[in-house]
C-alpha distance (Angstrom), angle and dihedral (degrees) to the residues before:
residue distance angle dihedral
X1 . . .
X2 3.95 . .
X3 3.97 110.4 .
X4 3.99 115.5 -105.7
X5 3.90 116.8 -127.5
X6 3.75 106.9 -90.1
X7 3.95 113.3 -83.7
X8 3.30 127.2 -141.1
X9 4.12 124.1 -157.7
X10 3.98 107.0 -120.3
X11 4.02 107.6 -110.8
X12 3.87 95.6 -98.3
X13 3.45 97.2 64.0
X14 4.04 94.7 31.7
X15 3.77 79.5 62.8
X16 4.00 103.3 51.3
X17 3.55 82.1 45.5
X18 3.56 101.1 60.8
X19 3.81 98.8 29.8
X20 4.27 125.1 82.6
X21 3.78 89.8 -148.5
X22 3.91 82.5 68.2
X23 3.98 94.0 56.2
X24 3.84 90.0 55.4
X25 3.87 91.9 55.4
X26 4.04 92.2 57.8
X27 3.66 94.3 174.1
X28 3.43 97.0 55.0
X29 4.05 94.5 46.5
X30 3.93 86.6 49.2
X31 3.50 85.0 61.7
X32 3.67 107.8 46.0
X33 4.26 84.4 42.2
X34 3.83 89.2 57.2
X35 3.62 90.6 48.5
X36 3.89 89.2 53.4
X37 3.84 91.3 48.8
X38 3.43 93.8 52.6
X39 3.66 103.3 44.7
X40 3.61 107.5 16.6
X41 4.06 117.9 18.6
X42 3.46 90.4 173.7
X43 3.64 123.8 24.6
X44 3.67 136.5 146.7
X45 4.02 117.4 -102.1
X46 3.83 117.9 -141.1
X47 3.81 104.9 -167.5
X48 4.05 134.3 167.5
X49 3.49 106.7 -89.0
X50 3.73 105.0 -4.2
X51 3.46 133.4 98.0
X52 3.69 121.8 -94.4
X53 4.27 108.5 -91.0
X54 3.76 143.9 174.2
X55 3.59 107.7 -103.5
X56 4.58 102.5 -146.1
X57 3.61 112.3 -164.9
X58 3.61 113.8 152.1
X59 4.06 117.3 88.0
X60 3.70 92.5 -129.6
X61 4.09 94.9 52.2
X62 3.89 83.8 47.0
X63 3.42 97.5 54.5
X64 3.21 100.4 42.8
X65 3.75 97.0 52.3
X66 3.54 91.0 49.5
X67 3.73 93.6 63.7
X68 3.43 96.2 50.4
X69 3.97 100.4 75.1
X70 4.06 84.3 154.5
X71 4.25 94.5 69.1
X72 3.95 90.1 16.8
X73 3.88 114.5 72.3
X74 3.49 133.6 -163.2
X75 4.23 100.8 -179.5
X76 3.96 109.1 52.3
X77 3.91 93.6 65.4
X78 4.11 141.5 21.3
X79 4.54 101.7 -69.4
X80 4.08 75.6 -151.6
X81 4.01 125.0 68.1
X82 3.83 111.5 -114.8
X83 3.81 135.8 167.0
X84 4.27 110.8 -104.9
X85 3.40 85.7 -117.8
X86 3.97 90.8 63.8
X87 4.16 97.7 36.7
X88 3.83 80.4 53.1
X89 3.68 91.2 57.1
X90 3.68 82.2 45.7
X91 3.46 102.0 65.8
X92 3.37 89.5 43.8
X93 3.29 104.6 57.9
X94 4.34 82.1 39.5
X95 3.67 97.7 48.8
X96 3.72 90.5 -124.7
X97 4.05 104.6 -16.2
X98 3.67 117.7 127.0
X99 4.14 85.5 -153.0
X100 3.83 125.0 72.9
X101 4.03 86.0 -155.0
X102 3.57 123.3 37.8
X103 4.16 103.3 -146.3
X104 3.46 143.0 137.1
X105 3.98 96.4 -79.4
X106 4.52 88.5 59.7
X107 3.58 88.2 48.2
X108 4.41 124.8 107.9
X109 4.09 126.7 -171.4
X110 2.90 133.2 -30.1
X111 4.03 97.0 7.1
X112 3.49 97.6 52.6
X113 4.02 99.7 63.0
X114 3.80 91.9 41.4
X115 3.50 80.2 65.2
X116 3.55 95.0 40.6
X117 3.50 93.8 62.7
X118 3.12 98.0 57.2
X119 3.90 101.0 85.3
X120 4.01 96.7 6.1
X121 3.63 93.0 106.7
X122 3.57 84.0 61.3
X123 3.72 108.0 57.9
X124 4.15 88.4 44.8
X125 3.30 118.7 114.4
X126 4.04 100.8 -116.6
X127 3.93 83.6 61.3
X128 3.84 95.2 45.9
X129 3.60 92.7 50.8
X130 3.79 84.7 71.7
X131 3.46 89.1 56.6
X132 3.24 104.3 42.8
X133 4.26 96.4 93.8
X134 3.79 93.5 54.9
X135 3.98 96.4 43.5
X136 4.50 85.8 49.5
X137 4.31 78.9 55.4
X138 3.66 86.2 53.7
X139 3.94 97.8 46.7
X140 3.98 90.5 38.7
X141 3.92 78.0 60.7
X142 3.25 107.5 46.0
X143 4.13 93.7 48.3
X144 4.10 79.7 49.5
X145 4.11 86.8 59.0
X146 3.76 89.9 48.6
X147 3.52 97.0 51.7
X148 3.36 95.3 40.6
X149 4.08 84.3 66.3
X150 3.95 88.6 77.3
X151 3.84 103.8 -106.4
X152 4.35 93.7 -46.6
X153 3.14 137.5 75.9
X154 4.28 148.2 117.1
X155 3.98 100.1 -83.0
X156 4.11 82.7 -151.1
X157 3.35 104.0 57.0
X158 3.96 101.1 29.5
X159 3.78 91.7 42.8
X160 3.88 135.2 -3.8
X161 4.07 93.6 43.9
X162 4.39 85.9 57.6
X163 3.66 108.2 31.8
X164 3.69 93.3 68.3
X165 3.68 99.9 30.6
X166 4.09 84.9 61.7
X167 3.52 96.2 42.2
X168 4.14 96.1 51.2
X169 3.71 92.8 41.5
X170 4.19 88.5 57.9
X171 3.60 91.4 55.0
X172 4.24 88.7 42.8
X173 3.90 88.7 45.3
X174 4.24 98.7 -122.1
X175 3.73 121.7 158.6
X176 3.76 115.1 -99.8
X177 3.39 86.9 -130.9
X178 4.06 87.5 62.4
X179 3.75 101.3 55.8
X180 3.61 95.6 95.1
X181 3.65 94.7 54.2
X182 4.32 88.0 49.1
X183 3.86 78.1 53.7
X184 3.34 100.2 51.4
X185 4.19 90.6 42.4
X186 3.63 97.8 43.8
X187 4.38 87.6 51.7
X188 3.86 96.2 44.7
X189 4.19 86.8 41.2
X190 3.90 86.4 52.8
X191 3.36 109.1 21.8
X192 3.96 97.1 49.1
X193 4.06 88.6 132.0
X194 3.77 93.8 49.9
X195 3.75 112.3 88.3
X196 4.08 89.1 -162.6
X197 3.95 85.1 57.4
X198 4.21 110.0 26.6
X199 3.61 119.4 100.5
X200 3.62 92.0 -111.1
X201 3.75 99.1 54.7
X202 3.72 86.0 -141.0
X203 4.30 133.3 130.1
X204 4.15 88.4 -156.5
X205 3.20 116.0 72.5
X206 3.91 131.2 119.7
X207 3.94 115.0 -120.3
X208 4.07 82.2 -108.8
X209 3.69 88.6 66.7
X210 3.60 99.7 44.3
X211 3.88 94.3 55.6
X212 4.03 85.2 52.0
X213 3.98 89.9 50.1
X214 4.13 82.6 56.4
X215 3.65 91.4 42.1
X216 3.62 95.7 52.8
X217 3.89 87.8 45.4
X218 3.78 95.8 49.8
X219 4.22 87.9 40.1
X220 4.27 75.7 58.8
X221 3.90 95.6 57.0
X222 3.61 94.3 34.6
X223 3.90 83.2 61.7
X224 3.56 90.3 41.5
X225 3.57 100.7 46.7
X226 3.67 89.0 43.9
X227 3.59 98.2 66.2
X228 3.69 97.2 44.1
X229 4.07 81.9 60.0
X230 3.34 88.6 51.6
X231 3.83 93.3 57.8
X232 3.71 95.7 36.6
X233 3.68 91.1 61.5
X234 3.80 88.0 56.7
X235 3.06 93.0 43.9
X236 3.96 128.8 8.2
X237 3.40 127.3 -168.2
X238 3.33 142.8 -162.3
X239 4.23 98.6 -78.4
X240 3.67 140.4 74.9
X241 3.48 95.8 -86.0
X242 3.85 94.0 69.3
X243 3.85 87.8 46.6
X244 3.64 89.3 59.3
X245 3.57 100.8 37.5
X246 3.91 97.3 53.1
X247 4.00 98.2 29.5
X248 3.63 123.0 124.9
X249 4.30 138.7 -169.5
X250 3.04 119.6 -144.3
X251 3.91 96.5 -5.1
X252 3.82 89.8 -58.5
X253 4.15 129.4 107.1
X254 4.00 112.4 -100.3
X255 3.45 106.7 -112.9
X256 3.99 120.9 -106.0
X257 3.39 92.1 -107.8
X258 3.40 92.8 53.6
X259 3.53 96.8 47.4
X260 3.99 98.1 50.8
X261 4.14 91.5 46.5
X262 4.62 77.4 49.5
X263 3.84 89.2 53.4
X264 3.82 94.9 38.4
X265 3.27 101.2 52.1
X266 4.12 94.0 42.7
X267 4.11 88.1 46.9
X268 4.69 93.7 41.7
X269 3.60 101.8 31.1
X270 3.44 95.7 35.2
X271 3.54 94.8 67.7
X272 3.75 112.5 23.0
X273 3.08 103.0 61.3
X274 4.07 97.6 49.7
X275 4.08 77.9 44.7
X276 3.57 89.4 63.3
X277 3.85 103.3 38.3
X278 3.76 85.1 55.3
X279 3.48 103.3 46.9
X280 4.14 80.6 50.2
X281 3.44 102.6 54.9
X282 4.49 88.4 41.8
X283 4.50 73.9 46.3
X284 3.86 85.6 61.7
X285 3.47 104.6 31.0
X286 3.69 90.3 60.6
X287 3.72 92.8 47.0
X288 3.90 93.6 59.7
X289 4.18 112.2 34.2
X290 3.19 87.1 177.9
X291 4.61 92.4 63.8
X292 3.89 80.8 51.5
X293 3.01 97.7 50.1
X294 4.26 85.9 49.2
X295 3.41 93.5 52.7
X296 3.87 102.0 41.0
X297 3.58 90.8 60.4
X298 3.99 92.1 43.3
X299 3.93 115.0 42.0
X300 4.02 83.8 179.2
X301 4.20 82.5 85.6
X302 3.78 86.4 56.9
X303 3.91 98.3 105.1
X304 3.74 90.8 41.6
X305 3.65 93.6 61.7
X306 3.45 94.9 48.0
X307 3.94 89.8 46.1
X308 3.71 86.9 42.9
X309 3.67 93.6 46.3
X310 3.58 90.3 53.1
X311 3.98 99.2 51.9
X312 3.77 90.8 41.6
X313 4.25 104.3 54.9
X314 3.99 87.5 30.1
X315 4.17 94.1 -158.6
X316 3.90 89.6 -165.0
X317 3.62 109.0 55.2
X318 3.36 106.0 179.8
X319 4.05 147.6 3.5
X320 3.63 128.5 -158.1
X321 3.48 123.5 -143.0
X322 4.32 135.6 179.6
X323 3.76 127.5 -133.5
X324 3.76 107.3 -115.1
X325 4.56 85.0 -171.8
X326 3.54 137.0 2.4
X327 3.57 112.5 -79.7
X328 3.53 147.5 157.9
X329 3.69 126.7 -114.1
X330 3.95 117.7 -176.7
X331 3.80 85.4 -17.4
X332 3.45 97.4 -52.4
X333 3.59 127.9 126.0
X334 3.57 115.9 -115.3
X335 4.21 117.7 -175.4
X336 3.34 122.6 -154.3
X337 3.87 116.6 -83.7
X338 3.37 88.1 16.4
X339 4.19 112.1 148.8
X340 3.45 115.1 -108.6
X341 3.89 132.6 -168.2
X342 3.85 129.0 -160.8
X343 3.75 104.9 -159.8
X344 3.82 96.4 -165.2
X345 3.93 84.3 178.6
X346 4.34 86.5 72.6
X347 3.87 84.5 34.8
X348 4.27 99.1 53.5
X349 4.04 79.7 49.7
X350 3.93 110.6 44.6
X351 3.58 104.5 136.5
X352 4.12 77.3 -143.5
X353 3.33 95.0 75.1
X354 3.43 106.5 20.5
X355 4.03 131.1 47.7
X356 3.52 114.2 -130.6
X357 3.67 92.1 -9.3
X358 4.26 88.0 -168.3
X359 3.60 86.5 64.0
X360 4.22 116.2 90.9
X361 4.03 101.6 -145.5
X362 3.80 118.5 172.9
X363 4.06 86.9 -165.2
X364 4.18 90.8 52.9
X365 3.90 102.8 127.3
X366 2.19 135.1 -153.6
X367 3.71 98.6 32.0
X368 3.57 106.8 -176.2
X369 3.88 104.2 171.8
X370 3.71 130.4 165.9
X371 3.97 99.4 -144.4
X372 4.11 79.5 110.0
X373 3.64 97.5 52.6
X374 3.47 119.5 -139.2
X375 4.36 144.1 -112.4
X376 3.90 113.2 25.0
X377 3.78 96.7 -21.8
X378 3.62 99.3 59.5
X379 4.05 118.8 129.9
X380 3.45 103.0 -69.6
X381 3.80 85.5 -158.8
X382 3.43 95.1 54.5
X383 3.58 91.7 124.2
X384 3.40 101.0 49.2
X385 3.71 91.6 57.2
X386 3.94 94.5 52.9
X387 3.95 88.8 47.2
X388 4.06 98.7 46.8
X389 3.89 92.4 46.0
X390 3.76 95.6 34.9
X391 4.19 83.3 57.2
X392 3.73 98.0 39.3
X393 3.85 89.8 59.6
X394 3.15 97.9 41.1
X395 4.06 83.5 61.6
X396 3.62 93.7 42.5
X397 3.41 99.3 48.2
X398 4.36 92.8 50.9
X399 4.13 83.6 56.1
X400 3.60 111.3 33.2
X401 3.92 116.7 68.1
X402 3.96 96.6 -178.2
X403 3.64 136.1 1.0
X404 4.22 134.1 -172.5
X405 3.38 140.7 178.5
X406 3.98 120.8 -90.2
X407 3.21 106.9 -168.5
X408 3.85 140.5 -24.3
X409 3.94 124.9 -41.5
X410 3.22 118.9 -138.5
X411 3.41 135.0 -160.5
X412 3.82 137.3 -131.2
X413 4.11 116.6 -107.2
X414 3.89 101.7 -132.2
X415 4.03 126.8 126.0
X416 3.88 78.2 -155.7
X417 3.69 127.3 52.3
X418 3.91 112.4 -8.6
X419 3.51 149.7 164.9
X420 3.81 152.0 124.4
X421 3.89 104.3 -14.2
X422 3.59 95.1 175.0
X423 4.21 130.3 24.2
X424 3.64 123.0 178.9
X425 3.90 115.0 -168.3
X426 3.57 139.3 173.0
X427 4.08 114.8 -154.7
X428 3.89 143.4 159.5
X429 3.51 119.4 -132.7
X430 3.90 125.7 -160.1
């Protein structure tokens, strides 16, 4: 296939792209996406202040890159869009690292399944059937809590932001009394552009100043994290924070830096995400009484929500990835180290793939949706996520007969991870 001249996104949609305002106004990002699939799949985005990038916006492009972990690389530069002025800051603060938190997700062959293993076994399904009992007490709970609010309340904040924050920290082994500071970590780590969710509360600040509002919340978990190793090592116990704290490659100690980025991406990602598909699918449900009332009466549609769910609110909105050769993708020239971006927003909604992609629909299969990723990278809790929602609506939907919106959702402003910030509902419980 001959290579097309090099495309570049007009400045409108360059701009939505790169900006977390954008990803709170869904509608309007759908829009400018679609327009990118359709005319440019792959084009180059020239925006203030960052460097130059491939925009990918088509499923198939998406998928494909993500399987190819050997020409696709997650360690040579940041896996998350920033501005220069905040990867400079980066390496900085690094001495030389291009990511703020060394993890899983920054990680290339071979290191990145050593450290995979690690805590795989864990997150399987044989091992999370063992679990299973103590995370349905949880859910029972939490739909107890939301009852107990009288027939209103914010779905978020009563519900979807705590149910998976208490299961993950069980399997990682934090103090109940904790979870609200992991809350409040995990939404000023990921939510550094949102002045409803930063540390600083506040809608002026210069991209400089949000990337030290993360780094002062990631500094915090690092400190946590680093004293639960501590202890661990003295004495482990049976959960994944003893795994991490007293694992080893290739007979040596992980590094500390290596073992925070483990614990914070177990503890943030482990939770917000799952946070944010559930409060979706509750987002939709609510919308359309009449899909409730579908899948109340048949569980069968259970898994589809959840899948549904997943595609629909799209927690992780994008992945970065570098160029290890030149290549082509859908004609296009790619050179090597060129920046790419895999908007998985565009992809969960590519009218190629999916029919009426606006349209939530528990019975849409099949649902093949990249919010997971895909090859070596993909979610290692992927699981988990099915399980805990798959449970909490299985609660929800034995106590609540009928269930509206309030009020209006909002959404979080993040390029990053994202997702209902705010849910109002109305509902009548048995």
């Amino acid at each position: 296939m001959a290579t097309i001249a090099p495309a570049t996104l007009p400045g409108e949609i360059a701009s939505a792209i790169v900006n977390p305002v954008a990803y709170g106004q869904w509608s309007e990002l759908k829009d400018k996406f679609r327009w990118a699939r359709d005319n440019m799949p792959v084009a180059l985005v020239q925006a203030e202040g960052y460097m130059p990038f491939w925009a990918v916006t088509r499923h198939e492009d998406i998928l494909a890159i993500s399987k190819d972990n050997a020409r696709f690389l997650n360690a040579p530069k940041s896996v998350v869009l920033s501005p220069v002025a905040v990867q400079m800051l980066t390496h900085m603060i690094t001495g030389g690292s291009p990511h703020l938190v060394s993890s899983l997700v920054t990680m290339d062959a071979p290191e990145h399944m050593d450290y995979r293993k690690l805590t795989q076994s864990w997150f399987m399904p044989k091992n999370l059937a063992n679990i299973e009992a103590r995370v349905r007490e949880i859910a029972r709970s939490s739909i107890n809590a939301m009852i107990a609010t009288g027939g209103t309340c914010d779905f978020v904040r009563e519900v979807s932001a705590l149910y998976p924050l208490h299961v993950v920290m069980q399997i990682l082994g934090v103090p109940d009394a904790d979870e609200p500071l992991m809350l409040k970590l995990t939404q000023e780590m990921f939510g550094g552009e949102d002045p409803d969710l930063n540390r600083a509360r506040s809608v002026e600040l210069t991209p400089e100043q949000i990337s030290q509002l993360v780094v002062d919340a990631v500094r915090d978990f690092e400190s946590y994290f680093m004293a639960m190793a501590a202890d661990r090592r003295t004495h482990p116990r049976d959960d994944v924070a003893s795994v991490i704290a007293n694992a080893t490659i290739d007979g040596e100690p992980i590094s500390d830096r290596n073992a925070a980025g483990y614990y914070i991406i177990v503890a943030a990602a482990g939770h917000d995400t799952t946070s944010a598909s559930t409060a979706g699918a509750m987002w939709a449900l609510a919308d359309d009484p009449e899909q409730f009332a579908r899948i109340k009466a048949d569980r069968s549609l259970l898994p589809g929500l959840i899948e549904e769910a997943i595609r629909w609110t799209t927690p992780v909105q994008h992945f970065m990835r570098t160029a290890a050769e030149d290549c082509e993708i859908a004609g296009q020239a790619i050179a090597k180290d060129d920046w790419l971006m895999l908007c998985y927003v565009s992809g969960n909604y590519d009218e190629r793939v999916f029919d009426s992609p606006d349209r939530f629909d528990a019975a849409r299969g099949p649902n093949r949706h990249v919010a997971f990723g895909a090859g070596v990278h993909q979610c290692l809790g992927l699981h988990l996520a099915r399980m805990e929602m798959r449970i909490l609506f299985e609660e929800l939907l034995d106590r609540v007969e009928s269930v509206e919106l309030a009020g209006t959702p909002q959404r979080a402003s993040s390029t990053f991870v994202g997702g209902p910030k705010t849910l109002p509902i109305r509902f009548v419980a048995r």
